[in-house]
Every structure is written in structure tokens, then in C-alpha cells.
C-alpha angles and dihedrals in degrees: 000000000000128000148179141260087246102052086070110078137140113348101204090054121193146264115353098356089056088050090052085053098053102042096053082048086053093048097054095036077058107045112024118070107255102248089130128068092200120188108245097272128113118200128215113171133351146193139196104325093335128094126204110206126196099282091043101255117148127224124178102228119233098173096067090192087292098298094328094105096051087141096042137255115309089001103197096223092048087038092047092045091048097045092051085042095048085051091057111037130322104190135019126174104251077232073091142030136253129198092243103051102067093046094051092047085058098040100057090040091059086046090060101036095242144114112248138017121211103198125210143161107257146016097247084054089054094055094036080060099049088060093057092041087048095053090033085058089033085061102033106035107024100025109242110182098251114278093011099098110126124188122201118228140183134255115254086016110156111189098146152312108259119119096257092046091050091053093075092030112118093198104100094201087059092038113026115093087023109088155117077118137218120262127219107061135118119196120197124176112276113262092012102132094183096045093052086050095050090045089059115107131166087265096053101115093177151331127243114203133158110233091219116014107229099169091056087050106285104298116187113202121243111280100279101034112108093035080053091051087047082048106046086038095056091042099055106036097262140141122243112206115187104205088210096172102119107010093042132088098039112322095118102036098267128080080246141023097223084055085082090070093031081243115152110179127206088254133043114193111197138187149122100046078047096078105039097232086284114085128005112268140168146147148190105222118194146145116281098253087062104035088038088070092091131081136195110290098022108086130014157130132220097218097022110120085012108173087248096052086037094057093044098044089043085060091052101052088047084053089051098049093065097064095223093113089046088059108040080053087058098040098042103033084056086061086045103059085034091069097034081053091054089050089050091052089053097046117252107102110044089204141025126194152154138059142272106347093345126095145162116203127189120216124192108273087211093063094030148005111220081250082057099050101040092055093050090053090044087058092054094049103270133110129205137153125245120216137191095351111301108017127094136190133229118194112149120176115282085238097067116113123236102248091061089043085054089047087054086051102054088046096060092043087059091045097050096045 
């Protein structure tokens, strides 16, 4: 949904719609644990790249859930795929099956060019399960001495919060206060081809790496990396797991970010997209000697392939096999890095960086903080997400059109002179 300059006018608003902004802020400032630092908004409905807050107000959103709303907010097709599967059944045990499990696992197998899917909630539990499946194949296929796997990570990775994924984080605000930590990690600077060599041992089972790291401000290896970490992998024994949840399905212009280097790894961990904005989803994808290595009772989710997840996922991945989202993330997101460059050259961003419709962008801490920023933007309609200081981060969904992609533009440029 398209709008106007005009539509976008005061953000704190006045009288009783302010007041209904700031008491649903107080109640959850009061009764939800404070593990979020939100901008002052509060959303109430939204459609295609455009969000609706309390006091009716309307902000493009630049942020997509981080890459969660690739297809937009209240896409029909998802919306339409949910509502006739939450008629029929929602949930059923995997002690049975459903008739939507067996066509999304294919589905997305066929997407990523692999054997098996093994489907979960969240992108934390996908990558939670790459590392069992890592050190299950590290013991039974390689031959691993029991409870010596190592995986090698990157620095300023950022593929979750859970206690064992903390445990090789290098960001002290996601891993200080949390140990006693998890072994078996070694972690090597990103991008960094010599260093990954040197960290290989006999009882390195894989090696987890994000083909473009969105959580440390969208930083795209050196030309060669990712085709190195696929080299150096094949060539060892070792497993290569693409961590593709938020670059994957589209984001970059590619169904995958590791397409760019016609790289395909032994693990796809999916998420976000996955799931359409609509329902948690997420999956590992491999070949069938590195998935095969489970067996019943050894791995599993309650929730994980519901028929819910299962029908929407299985639209996605319909809507990705087309090609159409893939392309309007190129083309757009050319246009994209062609007016934040501008914006560099004249000063008013110090670096520029990512691919298709993502970006990090680096501002001069001495003018703004990425907080700074992101409010000021909020105050003109548009939404984004600051990282590490004075950096923030642009990922609209790949639906968004390019005149409201030019509006958000124009807004940042007037925030930032």
C-alpha cells in the first residue's frame, strides 16, 4: 500500500491518541521483562510495507522483522494459505502424520537443492539443531572420539540467544551474566580464510558460519570467502552450515546468499522468511548422509511441521520458486545502495554496505548514535533498527514499491542533514 508525503505527520501525536500511546508503552514497560529497547510506537495493524500504529499514524517499515516479512505484512496469499489451514487442523503430535507435512518437506528440499528437511519453530531451534546434527554426524560418520566435536565459529556471529549459542557469541551485552558456557566452539575472525584453516583439527566436525552477518551491521565477507569456507570444508572432512536466516530466501537477490559465490553448503538453516510473518518456522535442509544420521526419539519439537507452519511455508516456498521476490530484491535493492552511496559521497553516512534490499549503514558517532538516528526517522514515518552504536540497519520487505522506497529515502536523507 502506497502513501503519500503528507500522510506522514507528527509521530507523538496529541490529546487522547498520544495517551493511548503511552499507556500500552507503561503496561508493557511494567509487565514484560525488559529484553527489548523498543522505539516509542505502538502498532496496531499493518499492510504490505506500511505500518498503522495506535493513533493512526502510518510508517513504511524498513526493518521487515528482520527479514521475517520478506513478503510484507498480511501478505494475501500467506494470509489466504493460514486462514483455509486453521479451518481444517492446526496441530497434530509427530507421533502422526498430517497432509501437509510430507509436501512442504519436499518442497523446501527441492528449494535448496538437498535431500531432507528437518522442520522447527525458530531460528535459534534450527541452529540449535545443526549443532546436534554436526557432532551426531562428527561421532557416527567421521568418527569423532565421543564428546570431542568442535565446531568453528565467527567472530560477531549472531545466530541466537539460547545458552549453547551464547556460549561462542563475541558480543558481551547477548553472552555476559549467562555462563557457565558451552564447550566445544572455536571461534576465528569472519572472513578470515587462513584463520579458519589453522582452527581445523581431527575433531572439527563443522563449521557454522553466516554468509552475510546481519546482527554485527550487514557485513558481507571479502570476494572468495564463502567459496574458500566450501574448499577448505570439502577438502577436510568437514561440515559447511549456512546459517541463511536472515540472509536466505531472497533478501540478497538470490534465493540464497551463498548463490553469489555458487556456493551450496552441507546445512541450510532456515528461518524467519520461512514462516511468512505469519507463524514461526524454520528448518535445517541437507543431504541425506548428514541429516540420516537421526533416528526416532533423538531429536525433536512439539510444535515443530505443524500443519499450520507446514501450509504457510509450503506457500513460501510456492511464492520462491517463481523468482519474482529474488529479482525485485536485485533490482530494487541496486537502486537501494545507489542512493545510500550518494548519501556517503556527500557526507552524511561514513559507510555503506550489504546486498539486494539489505543494508548497514554507519553514521558519525560524533553527530548520532544509531538510537539517535532511528528515533528521528521514526518521527518522520519510517521505521529502522540501530545496531552496535552507530550503525543502523534497512531491510524492507522485498514487496515494497519503489516510490515508497524512494519516500523512505528521502526521509533518511532529511534526518540525517
Amino acid at each position: 500500500m502506497t502513501t503519500t508525503p503528507d500522510a506522514a505527520t507528527d509521530a507523538r501525536g496529541t490529546g487522547t491518541a498520544a495517551t493511548a500511546t503511552e499507556r500500552e508503552i507503561a503496561a508493557a514497560e511494567e509487565y514484560s521483562a525488559h529484553n527489548y529497547h523498543p522505539l516509542p510506537v505502538v502498532v496496531a495493524s499493518a499492510e504490505g510495507a506500511w505500518v498503522t500504529d495506535v493513533e493512526g499514524r502510518r510508517y513504511v517499515d524498513l526493518l521487515a522483522g528482520y527479514s521475517a516479512l520478506n513478503f510484507g505484512h498480511n501478505n494475501p496469499r500467506l494470509i489466504a494459505a493460514a486462514k483455509a489451514q486453521l479451518e481444517r487442523v492446526t496441530l497434530t503430535s509427530r507421533a502422526f502424520h498430517h497432509d501437509r507435512f510430507g509436501a512442504f518437506c519436499r518442497a523446501l528440499a527441492e528449494l535448496c537443492g538437498k535431500d531432507m528437511v528437518l522442520p522447527m519453530n525458530t531460528g535459534a531451534e534450527a541452529v540449535e539443531t545443526a549443532v546436534k546434527t554436526a557432532r551426531k554426524w562428527g561421532y557416527q560418520v567421521k568418527g569423532i572420539p565421543d564428546g570431542q566435536a568442535r565446531i568453528v565459529v565467527a567472530a560477531g556471529n549472531f545466530h541466537g540467544r539460547t545458552t549453547t549459542i551464547v556460549s561462542f557469541s563475541t558480543d558481551p551485552e547477548a553472552r555476559d551474566g549467562f555462563g557457565p558456557y558451552t564447550p566445544g566452539f572455536d571461534i576465528v575472525p569472519y572472513g578470515d580464510l587462513a584463520a579458519l584453516e589453522a582452527a581445523f583439527g581431527d575433531d572439527t566436525a563443522a563449521v557454522l558460519v553466516e554468509p552475510i552477518q546481519g546482527e554485527a551491521g550487514v557485513l558481507v565477507p571479502p570476494p572468495g570467502y564463502l567459496a574458500g569456507v566450501r574448499r577448505l570444508t570439502a577438502e577436510r572432512g568437514v561440515l559447511m552450515m549456512a546459517d541463511e536466516i536472515q540472509s536466505g530466501l531472497g533478501r540478497t537477490g538470490r534465493t540464497f546468499a551463498c548463490d553469489h559465490e555458487d556456493v551450496v553448503p552441507d546445512l541450510y538453516v532456515l528461518g524467519k522468511a520461512l514462516g511468512g510473518g505469519v507463524v514461526p518456522v524454520s528448518a535445517v535442509v541437507g543431504s541425506r548422509d548428514v541429516l540420516g544420521v537421526f533416528r526416532p526419539g533423538e531429536h525433536g519439537s512439539t510444535f515443530g511441521g505443524n500443519p499450520l507452519a507446514c501450509a504457510v511455508g509450503l506457500e513460501v516456498v510456492a511464492m520462491l520458486s517463481t523468482g519474482e521476490y529474488q529479482r525485485r530484491a536485485a533490482e530494487l535493492g541496486a537502486h537501494l545502495h545507489e542512493e545510500l552511496a550518494a548519501m556517503a559521497t556527500d557526507g552524511l553516512l561514513v559507510r555503506v554496505r550489504g546486498r539486494g534490499l539489505w543494508a548497514g549503514v554507519d553514521v558519525d558517532p560524533a553527530r548520532f548514535t544509531g538510537r539517535e538516528l532511528t528515533e528521528a526517522l521514526l518521527e518522520r514515518g519510517v521505521l529502522a533498527k540501530d545496531t552496535h552504536g552507530s550503525t543502523i540497519r534497512l531491510a524492507p520487505p522485498l514487496t515494497i514499491s519503489k516510490a515508497d522506497l524512494d519516500w523512505s529515502l528521502t526521509r533518511l536523507r532529511d534526518a540525517l542533514t
